[in-house]
C-alpha positions as CSV (number, residue, x, y, z in Angstrom):
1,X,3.9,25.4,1.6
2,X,2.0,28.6,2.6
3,X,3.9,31.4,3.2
4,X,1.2,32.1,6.1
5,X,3.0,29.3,8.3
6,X,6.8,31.5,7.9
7,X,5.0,34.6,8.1
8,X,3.7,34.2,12.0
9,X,7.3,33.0,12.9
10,X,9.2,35.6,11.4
11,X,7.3,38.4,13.0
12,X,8.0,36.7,16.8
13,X,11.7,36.6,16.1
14,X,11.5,39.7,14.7
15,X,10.6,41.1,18.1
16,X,13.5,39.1,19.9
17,X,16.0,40.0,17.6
18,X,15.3,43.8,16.5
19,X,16.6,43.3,13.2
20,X,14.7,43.0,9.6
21,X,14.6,39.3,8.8
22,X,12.9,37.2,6.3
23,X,12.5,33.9,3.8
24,X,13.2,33.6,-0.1
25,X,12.4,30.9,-2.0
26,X,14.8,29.4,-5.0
27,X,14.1,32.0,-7.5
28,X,15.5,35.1,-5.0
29,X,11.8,35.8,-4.1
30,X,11.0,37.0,-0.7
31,X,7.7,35.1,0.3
32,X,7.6,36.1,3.9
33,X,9.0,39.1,6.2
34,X,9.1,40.9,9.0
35,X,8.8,44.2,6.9
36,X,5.7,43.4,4.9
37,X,6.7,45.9,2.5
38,X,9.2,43.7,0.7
39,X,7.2,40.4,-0.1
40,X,7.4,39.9,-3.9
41,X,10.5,41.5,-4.0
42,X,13.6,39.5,-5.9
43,X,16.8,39.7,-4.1
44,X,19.4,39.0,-7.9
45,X,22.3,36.8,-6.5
46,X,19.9,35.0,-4.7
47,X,21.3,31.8,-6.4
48,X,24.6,32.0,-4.6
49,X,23.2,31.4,-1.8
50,X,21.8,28.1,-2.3
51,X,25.2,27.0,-3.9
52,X,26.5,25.4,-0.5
53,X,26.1,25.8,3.2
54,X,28.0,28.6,4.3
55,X,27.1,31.9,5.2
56,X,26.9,34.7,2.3
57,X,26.3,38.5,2.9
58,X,24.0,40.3,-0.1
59,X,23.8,44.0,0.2
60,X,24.0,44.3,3.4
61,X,22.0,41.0,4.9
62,X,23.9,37.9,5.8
63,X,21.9,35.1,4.3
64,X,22.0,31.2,5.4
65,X,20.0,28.6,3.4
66,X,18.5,25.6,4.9
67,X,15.6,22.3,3.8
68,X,16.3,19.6,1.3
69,X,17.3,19.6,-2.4
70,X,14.5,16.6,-2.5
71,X,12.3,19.3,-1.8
72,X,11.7,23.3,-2.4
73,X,14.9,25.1,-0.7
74,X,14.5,28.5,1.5
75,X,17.1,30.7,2.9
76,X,16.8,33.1,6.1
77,X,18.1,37.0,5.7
78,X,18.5,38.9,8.4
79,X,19.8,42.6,8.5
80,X,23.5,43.0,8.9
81,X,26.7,41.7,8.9
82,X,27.9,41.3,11.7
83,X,29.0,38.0,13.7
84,X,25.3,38.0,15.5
85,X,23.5,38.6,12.0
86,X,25.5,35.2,11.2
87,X,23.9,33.8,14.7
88,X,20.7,35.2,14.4
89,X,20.3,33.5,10.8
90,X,21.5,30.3,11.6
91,X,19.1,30.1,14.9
92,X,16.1,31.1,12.2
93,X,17.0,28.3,9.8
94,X,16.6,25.9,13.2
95,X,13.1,27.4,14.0
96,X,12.0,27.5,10.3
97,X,13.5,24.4,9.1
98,X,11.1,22.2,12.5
99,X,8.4,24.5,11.8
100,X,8.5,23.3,8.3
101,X,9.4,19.7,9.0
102,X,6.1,19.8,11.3
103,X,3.9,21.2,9.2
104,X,4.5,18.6,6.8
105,X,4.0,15.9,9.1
106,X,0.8,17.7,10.1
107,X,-0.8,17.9,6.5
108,X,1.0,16.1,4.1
109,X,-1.5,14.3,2.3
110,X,0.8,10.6,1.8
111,X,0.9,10.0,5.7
112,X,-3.0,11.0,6.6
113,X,-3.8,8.2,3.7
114,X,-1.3,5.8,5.3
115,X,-3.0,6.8,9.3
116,X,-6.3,5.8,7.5
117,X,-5.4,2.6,5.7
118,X,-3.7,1.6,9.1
119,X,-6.6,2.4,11.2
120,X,-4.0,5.1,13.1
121,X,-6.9,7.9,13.2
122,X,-10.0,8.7,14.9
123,X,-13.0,7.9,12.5
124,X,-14.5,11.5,13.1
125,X,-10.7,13.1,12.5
126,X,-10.9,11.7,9.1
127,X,-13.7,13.9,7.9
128,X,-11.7,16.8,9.7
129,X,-8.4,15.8,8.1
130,X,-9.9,15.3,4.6
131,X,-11.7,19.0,4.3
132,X,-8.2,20.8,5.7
133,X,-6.5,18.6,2.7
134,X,-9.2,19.2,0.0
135,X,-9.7,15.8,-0.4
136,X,-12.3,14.3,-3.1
137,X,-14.7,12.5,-0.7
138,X,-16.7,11.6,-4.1
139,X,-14.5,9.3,-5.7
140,X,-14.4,5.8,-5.6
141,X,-10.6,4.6,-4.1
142,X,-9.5,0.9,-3.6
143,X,-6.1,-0.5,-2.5
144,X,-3.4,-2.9,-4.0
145,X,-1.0,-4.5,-1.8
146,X,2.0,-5.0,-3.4
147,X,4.2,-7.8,-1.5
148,X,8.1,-8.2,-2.8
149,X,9.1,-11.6,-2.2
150,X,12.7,-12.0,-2.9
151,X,14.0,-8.5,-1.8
152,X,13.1,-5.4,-1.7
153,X,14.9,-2.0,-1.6
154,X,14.8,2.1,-2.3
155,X,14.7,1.6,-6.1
156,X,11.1,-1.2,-5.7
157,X,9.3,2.1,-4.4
158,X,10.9,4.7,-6.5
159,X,9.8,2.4,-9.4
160,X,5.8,2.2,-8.4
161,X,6.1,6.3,-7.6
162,X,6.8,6.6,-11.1
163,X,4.4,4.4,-12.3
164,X,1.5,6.8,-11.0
165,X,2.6,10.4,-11.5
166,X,-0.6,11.8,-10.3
167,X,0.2,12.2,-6.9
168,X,-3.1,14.0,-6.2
169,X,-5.0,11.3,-6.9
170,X,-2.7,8.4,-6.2
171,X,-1.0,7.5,-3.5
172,X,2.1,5.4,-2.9
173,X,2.8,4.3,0.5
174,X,5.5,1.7,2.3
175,X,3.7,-0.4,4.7
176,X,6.5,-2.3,5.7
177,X,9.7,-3.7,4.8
178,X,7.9,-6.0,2.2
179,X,4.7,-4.2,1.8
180,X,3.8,-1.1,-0.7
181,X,0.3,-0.1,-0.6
182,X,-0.8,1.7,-3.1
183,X,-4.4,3.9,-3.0
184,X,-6.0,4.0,-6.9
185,X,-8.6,6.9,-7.9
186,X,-10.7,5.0,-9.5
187,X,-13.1,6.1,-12.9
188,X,-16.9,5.5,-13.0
189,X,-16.5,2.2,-14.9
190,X,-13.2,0.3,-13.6
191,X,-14.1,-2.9,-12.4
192,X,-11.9,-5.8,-10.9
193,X,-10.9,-6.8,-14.2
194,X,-9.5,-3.7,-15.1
195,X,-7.5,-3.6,-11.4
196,X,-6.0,-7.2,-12.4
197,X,-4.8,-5.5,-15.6
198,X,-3.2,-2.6,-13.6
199,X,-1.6,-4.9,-11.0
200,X,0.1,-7.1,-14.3
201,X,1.7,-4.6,-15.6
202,X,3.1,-3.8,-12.2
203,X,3.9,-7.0,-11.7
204,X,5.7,-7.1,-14.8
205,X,7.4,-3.5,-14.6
206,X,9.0,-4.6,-11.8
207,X,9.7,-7.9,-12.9
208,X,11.5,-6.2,-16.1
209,X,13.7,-3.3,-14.5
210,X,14.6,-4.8,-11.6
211,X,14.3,-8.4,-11.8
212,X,11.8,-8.6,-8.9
213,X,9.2,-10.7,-7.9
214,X,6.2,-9.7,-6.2
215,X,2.6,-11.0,-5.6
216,X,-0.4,-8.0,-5.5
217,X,-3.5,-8.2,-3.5
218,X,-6.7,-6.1,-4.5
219,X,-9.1,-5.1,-2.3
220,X,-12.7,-3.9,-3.3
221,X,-13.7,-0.3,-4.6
222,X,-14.8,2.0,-1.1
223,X,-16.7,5.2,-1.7
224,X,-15.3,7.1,1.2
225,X,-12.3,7.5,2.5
226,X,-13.1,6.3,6.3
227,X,-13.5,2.9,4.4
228,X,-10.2,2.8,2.8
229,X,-8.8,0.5,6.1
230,X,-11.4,-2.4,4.4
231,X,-10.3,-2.1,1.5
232,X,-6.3,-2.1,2.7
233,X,-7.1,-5.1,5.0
234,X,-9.3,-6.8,1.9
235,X,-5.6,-7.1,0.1
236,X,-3.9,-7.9,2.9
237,X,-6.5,-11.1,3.3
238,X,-6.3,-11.8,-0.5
239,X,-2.7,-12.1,-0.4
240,X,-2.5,-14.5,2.8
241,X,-5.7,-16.8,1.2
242,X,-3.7,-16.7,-2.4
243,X,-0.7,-18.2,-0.4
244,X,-2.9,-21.0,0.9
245,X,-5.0,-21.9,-2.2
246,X,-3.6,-20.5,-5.4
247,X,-0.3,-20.5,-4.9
248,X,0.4,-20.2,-8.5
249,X,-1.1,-16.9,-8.9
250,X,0.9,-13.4,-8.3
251,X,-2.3,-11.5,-8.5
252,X,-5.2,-12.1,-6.1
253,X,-8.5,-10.2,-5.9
254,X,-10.9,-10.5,-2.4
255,X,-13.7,-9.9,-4.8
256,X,-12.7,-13.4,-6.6
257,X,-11.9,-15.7,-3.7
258,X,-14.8,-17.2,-3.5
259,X,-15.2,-19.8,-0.6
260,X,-11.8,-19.8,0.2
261,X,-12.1,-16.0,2.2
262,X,-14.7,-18.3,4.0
263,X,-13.1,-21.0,5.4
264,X,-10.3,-18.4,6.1
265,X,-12.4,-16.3,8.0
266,X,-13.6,-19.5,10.3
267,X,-11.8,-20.1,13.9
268,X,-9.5,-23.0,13.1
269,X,-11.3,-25.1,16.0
270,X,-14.4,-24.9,14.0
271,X,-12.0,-26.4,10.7
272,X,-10.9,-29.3,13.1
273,X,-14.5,-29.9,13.9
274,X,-15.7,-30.4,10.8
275,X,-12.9,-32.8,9.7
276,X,-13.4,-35.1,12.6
277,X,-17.2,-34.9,11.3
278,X,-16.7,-35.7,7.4
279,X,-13.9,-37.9,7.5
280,X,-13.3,-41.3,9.3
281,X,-10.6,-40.9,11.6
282,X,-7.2,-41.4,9.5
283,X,-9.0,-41.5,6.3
284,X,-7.7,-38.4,4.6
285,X,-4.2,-38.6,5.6
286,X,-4.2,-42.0,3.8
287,X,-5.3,-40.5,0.4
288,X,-1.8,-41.0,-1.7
289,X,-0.3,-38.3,-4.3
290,X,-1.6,-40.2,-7.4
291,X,-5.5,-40.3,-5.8
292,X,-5.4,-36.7,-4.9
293,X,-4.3,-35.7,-8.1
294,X,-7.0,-38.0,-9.9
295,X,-9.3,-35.7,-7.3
296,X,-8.3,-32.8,-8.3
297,X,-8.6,-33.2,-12.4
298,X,-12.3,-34.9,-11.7
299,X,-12.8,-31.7,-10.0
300,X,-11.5,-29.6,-12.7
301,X,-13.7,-31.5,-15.2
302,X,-17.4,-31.2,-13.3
303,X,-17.4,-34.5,-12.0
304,X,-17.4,-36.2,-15.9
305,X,-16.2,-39.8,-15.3
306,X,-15.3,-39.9,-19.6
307,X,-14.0,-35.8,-20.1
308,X,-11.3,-37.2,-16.5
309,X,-10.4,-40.5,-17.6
310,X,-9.8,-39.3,-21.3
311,X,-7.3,-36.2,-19.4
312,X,-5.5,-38.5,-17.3
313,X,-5.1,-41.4,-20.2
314,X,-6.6,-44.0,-18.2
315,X,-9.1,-46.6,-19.3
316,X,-12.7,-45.3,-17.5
317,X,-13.3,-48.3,-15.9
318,X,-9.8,-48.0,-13.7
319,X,-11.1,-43.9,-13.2
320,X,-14.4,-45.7,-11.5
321,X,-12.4,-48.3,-9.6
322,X,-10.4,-45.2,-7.9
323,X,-13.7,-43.3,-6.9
324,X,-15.0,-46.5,-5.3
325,X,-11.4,-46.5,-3.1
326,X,-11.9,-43.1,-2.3
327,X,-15.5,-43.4,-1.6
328,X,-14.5,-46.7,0.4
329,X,-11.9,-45.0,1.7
330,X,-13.7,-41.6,3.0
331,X,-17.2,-42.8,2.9
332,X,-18.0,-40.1,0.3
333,X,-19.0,-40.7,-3.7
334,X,-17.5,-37.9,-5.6
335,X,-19.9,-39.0,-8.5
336,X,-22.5,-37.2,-6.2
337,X,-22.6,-33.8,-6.7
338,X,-23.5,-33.3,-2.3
339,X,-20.5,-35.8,-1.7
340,X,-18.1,-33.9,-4.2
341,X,-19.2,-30.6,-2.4
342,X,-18.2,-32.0,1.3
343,X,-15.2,-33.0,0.1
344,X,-14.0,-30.1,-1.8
345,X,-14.6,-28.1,1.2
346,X,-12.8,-30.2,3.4
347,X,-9.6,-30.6,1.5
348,X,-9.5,-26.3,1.0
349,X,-10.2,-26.7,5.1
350,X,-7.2,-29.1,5.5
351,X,-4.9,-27.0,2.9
352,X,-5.6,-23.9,5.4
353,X,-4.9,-25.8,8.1
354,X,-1.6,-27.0,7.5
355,X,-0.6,-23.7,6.7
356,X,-1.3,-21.9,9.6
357,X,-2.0,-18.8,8.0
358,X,-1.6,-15.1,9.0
359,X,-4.9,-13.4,10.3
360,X,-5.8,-9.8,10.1
């Protein structure tokens, strides 16, 4: 923190008070002052101070600490020691310790990523925001979602943090009670491969240590930082179109969805449309377990009558007497390739459907 921001402060109740006052660091250091004059200097027993919470008088200034042991610690001296140098000190560790808590707020670096991901600031305060915090603006960034599905506490965050120790680069943010977002620096050659890879051994860390399961969303690589809310909500989408379609898999990428992200993206009237249109009325609902499942492996296996029949041990003639049902059934031969197409769409259509998934 810049010793600038204590500097202005000190010198106003300087002026209220009439009495030499300033701010040491850890070390004994003084680092700001109402007597210029004595910046640098090194007060010895300094480290008393910041032994407990009481008051404690160094030749001839009553000293008073005050912040967090999570963070640097500072102590207020002010000349005297007297019962008001003890009031005066304790009223400068008030003013110091908001002034500090505010300029933190105001610049720390974690919260204007997680305003941006969010969409909680101005587009042209972003560009403002990102100069005052030296930001790279010409690196590429993307975002993983990271959603804990059984529970979640403290010690789930605290282990991510410590997975990226770069915190000028990366940046580890809680999104919600189930949701850590995490904002990757990325090199000139990563590519969503590389991003799956990262999220596994996440996956797995966590998995390991704490016996936690979690699913990760990837969104795609942005170039600026204005376009890091895309990439935030690109996860957020992969993870609700994962729950529909793959359920299996605990890491989803928006650059590998394929036509799933569009049916998900259509207005669900437009999905009940286009079932009525395809399918006789009843038709699919009447499609047991053991035909769906034959669907689903002649899918699997291009549409080959033999490579199906030979997976699911059947003779090929009883393969072909279930595609006539179905196409009897549905009116629609999955041996042709425009028929197979219609209908693979409309069973992702009815999956997404019945789930009634989360839009963002």
């Amino acid at each position: 923190m810049s010793n600038r921001i204590f500097q202005g402060l000190v010198h106003q109740i300087r002026d209220a008070v009439g009495r030499t006052l300033g701010v040491i660091d850890e070390t004994g250091t003084i680092f700001a002052c109402s007597e210029l004059s004595k910046i640098g200097e090194v007060f010895p027993s300094a480290v008393d101070v910041f032994s407990d919470n009481e008051f404690h008088i160094i030749n001839g200034y009553t000293f008073y600490n005050f912040g967090s042991r999570a963070q640097d610690e500072y102590a207020v001296f002010v000349e005297g020691t007297d019962e008001n140098a003890s009031r005066f000190a304790a009223v400068c560790c008030v003013a110091l310790d908001n002034l500090k808590l505010y300029y933190e707020e105001k610049y720390n670096r974690t919260n204007f990523i997680k305003n941006v991901i969010l969409d909680n600031i101005l587009p042209g305060d972003i560009y403002l925001k990102s100069r005052e915090l030296h930001f790279n603006m010409d690196v590429s960034r993307a975002v993983l979602l990271i959603r804990v599905v059984d529970h979640n506490d403290a010690a789930v965050y605290d282990s991510v943090l410590n997975l990226f120790p770069d915190k000028n680069k990366d940046f580890i943010i809680n999104v919600s009670e189930t949701d850590i977002a995490i904002v990757k620096e990325l090199g000139t050659s990563t590519e969503t491969k590389d991003l799956e890879k990262l999220a596994r051994s996440i996956s797995d860390s966590l998995s390991t240590e704490l016996y936690t399961h979690v699913l990760v969303g990837i969104g795609t690589a942005v170039e600026g930082i204005r376009d890091l809310a895309r990439s935030f909500k690109e996860a957020q989408i992969a993870l609700e179109v994962g729950k529909v379609f793959d359920t299996e898999k605990t890491i989803v990428s928006y650059d590998n969805l394929g036509i799933a992200r569009l049916i998900y993206q259509l207005p669900t009237t437009l999905c009940e449309m286009f079932l009525k249109e395809v399918f006789k009325k009843g038709s699919i609902e009447s499609l047991d377990h053991e035909t769906l499942f034959t669907i689903q492996r002649f899918f699997e296996n291009n549409l080959n009558v033999s490579e199906t029949s030979r997976k699911l041990f059947v003779h090929r003639n009883t393969l072909v007497y279930r595609l006539e049902k179905i196409k009897k059934i549905t009116g629609l031969d999955l041996r042709e390739f425009d028929d197979a197409i219609v209908f693979k769409v409309a069973l992702m259509v009815k999956k997404y459907l019945d789930a009634k998934p989360v839009k963002y």
